[in-house]
C-alpha positions in Angstrom: -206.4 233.2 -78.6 -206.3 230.0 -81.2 -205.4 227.1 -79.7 -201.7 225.3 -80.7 -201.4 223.0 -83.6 -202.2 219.6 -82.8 -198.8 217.6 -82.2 -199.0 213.6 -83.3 -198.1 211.6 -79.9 -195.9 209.3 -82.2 -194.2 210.8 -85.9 -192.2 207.8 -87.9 -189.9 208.2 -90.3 -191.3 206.0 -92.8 -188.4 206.9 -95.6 -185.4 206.3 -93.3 -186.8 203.1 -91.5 -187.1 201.8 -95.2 -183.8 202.9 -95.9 -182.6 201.1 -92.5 -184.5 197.6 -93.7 -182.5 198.0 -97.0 -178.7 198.3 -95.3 -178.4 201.4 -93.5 -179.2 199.3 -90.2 -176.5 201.7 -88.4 -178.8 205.0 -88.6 -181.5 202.9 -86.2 -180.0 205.3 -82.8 -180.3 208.4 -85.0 -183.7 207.8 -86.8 -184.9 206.1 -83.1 -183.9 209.8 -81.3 -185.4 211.8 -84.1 -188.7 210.5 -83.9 -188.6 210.8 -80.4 -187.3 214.9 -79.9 -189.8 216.3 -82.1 -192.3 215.6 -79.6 -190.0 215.8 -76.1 -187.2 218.0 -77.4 -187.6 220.6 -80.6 -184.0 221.7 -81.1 -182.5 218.6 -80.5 -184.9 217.3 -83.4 -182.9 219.9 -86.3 -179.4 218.7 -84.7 -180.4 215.3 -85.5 -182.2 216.0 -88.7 -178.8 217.3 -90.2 -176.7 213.9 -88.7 -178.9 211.4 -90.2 -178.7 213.2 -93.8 -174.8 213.3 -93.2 -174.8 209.6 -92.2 -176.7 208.4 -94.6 -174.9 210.5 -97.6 -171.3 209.3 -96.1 -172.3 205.5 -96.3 -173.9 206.1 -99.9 -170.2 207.8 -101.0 -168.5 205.0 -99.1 -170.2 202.3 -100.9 -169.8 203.6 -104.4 -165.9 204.5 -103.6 -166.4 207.9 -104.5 -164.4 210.0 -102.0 -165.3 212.3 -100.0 -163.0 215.2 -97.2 -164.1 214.7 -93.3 -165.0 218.1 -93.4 -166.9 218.7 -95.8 -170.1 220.4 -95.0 -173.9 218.9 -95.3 -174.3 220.3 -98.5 -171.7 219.8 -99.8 -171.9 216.0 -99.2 -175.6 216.2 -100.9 -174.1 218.0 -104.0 -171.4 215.3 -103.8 -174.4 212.2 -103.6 -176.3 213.5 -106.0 -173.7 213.6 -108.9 -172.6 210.5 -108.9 -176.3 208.9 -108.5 -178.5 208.3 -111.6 -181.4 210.0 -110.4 -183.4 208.6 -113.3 -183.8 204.8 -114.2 -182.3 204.5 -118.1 -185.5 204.5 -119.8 -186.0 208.1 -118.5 -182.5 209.3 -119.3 -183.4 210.8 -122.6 -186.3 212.2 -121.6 -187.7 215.1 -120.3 -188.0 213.4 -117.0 -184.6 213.2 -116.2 -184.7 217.4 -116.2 -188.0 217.5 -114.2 -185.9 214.8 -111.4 -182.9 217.1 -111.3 -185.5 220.8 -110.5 -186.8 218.3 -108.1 -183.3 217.2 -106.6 -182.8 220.9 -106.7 -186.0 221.7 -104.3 -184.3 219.2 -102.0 -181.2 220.5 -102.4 -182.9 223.6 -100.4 -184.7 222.2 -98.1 -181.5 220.8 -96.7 -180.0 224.2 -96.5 -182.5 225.3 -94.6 -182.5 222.4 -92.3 -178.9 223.5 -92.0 -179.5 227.3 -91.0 -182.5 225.7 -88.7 -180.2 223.8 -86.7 -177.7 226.5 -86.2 -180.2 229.1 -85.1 -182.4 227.0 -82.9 -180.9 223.3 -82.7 -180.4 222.0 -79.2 -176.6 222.6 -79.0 -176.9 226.5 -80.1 -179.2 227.3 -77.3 -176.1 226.5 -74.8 -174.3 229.6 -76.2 -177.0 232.1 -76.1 -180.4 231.2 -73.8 -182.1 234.2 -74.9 -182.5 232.5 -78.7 -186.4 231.7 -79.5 -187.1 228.6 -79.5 -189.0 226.4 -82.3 -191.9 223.8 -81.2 -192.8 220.8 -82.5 -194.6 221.7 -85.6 -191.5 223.2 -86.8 -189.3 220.3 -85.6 -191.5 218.0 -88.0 -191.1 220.0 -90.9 -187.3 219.7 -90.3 -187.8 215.7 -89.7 -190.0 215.5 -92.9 -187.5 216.9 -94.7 -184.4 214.2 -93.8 -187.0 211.7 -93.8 -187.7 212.1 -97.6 -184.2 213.0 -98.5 -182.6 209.8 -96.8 -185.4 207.6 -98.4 -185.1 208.9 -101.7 -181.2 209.0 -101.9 -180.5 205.4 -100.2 -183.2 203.7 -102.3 -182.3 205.4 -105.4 -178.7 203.6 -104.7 -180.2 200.6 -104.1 -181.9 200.4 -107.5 -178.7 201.2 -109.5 -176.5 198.6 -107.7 -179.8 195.9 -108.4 -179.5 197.0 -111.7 -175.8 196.6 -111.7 -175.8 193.5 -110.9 -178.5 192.0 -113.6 -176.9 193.4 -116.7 -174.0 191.4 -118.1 -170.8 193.5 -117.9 -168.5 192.7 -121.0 -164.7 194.4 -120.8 -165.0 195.3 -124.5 -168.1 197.2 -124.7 -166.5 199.9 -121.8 -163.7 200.9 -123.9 -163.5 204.6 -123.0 -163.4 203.8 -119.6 -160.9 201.2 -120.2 -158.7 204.1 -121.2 -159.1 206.4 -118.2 -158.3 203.5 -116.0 -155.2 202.1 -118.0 -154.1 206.2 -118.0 -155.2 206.6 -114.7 -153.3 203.0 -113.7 -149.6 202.0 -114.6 -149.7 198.4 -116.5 -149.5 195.2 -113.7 -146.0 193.4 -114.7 -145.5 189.5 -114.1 -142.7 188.3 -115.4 -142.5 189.0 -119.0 -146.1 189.5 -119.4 -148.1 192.9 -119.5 -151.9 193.6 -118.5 -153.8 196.7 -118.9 -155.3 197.7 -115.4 -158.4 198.3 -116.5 -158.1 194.3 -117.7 -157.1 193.1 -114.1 -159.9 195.4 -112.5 -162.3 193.5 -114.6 -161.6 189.8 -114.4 -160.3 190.1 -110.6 -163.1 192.3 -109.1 -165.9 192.8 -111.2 -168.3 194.8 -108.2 -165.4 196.8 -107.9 -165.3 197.5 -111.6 -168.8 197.6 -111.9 -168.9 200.6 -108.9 -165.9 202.7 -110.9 -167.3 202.4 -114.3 -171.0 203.5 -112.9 -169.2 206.8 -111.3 -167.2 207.0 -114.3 -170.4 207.3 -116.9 -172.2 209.2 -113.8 -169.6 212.0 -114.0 -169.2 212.6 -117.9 -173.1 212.4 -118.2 -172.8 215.6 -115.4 -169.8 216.9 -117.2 -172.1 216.9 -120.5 -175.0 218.4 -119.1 -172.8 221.6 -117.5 -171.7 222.3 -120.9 -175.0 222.1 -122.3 -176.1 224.5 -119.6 -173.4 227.0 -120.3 -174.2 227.2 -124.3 -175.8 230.6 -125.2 
């Protein structure tokens, strides 16, 4: 009979500990445990392979304002990330890279589901109801680790570029004027006395991050708007 797969003594998520060094400091317990159960404790490693993806996709949503329900599901909150990030910097928007970045978003997309099914049919937790369930070993445990690893590295850092970038272009009111609209619709006029402002106008000069974050999900969701109805032409 073959011998077992060799098991690494110590497996580190490289992806989420950069993602921890750029802001998502709060994962450190999860990411700490992870690395830890594929090696002492298999199914505990997929119920904390789907955690650290939720955490880290709930903190993304939270920092671009985008909302999001408590209950929505894992992939759901993926679906969610992954439409209101530019997966592509702008000098590959137009190209055919942005549509080779979204097949590979896709790929991940599945991988995630199938982290998801892993930890309902062999995570820690779901051996309490039923002992008589198989149980995965280590070298399925890292696959399942892998898998959050890369997803959490690529997401966070992929937010972390656009907000860089965010902050080193100029932002000009006038040259935004669509979105200008949508908020002033969106917003009734602010009042002071006899004077009138347009929303959009106080967003701006009062709290340009904040304007900066809504007008980057703003583009982020008619750009994903566009491309659906490019998809559903004949």
């Amino acid at each position: 009979m073959a011998d077992p797969l060799p098991v690494p003594d110590a497996f580190v998520m490289r992806g989420a500990r950069a993602a921890m060094a750029q802001g998502l400091a709060h994962v450190e317990e999860q990411v700490t445990a992870l690395e830890r159960a594929v090696v002492e404790n298999p199914g505990l490693a997929f119920d904390l392979a789907k955690t650290l993806v939720e955490s880290a996709c709930r903190t993304i949503l939270t920092e671009r304002q985008q909302p999001y329900a408590s209950d929505d599901d894992l992939p759901k909150l993926f679906k969610t990330v992954t439409t209101f990030l530019p997966l592509s910097p702008p000098s590959a928007s137009s190209s055919g890279g942005h549509k080779s970045l979204k097949q590979t978003v896709n790929g991940l997309h599945t991988a995630l589901q199938g982290v998801c099914e892993l930890r309902n049919d062999f995570g820690f937790a779901s051996h309490g109801s039923d002992g008589s369930r198989p149980r995965m070993e280590s070298v399925q445990a890292i696959l399942a680790a892998q898998a959050a690893d890369t997803i959490v590295g690529f997401l966070h850092a992929t937010h972390q570029q656009d907000r860089a970038v965010q902050r080193t272009v100029p932002l000009r009111f006038e040259d935004h004027a669509d979105f200008n609209d949508y908020v002033d619709d969106a917003h009734s006029s602010v009042q002071i006395f006899d004077l009138s402002f347009r929303a959009s106008e106080v967003l701006f000069r009062v709290d340009h991050e904040a304007y900066r974050d809504a007008l980057a999900s703003f583009e982020a969701s008619e750009e994903n708007g566009a491309s659906a109805a490019v998809e559903r032409l004949p």
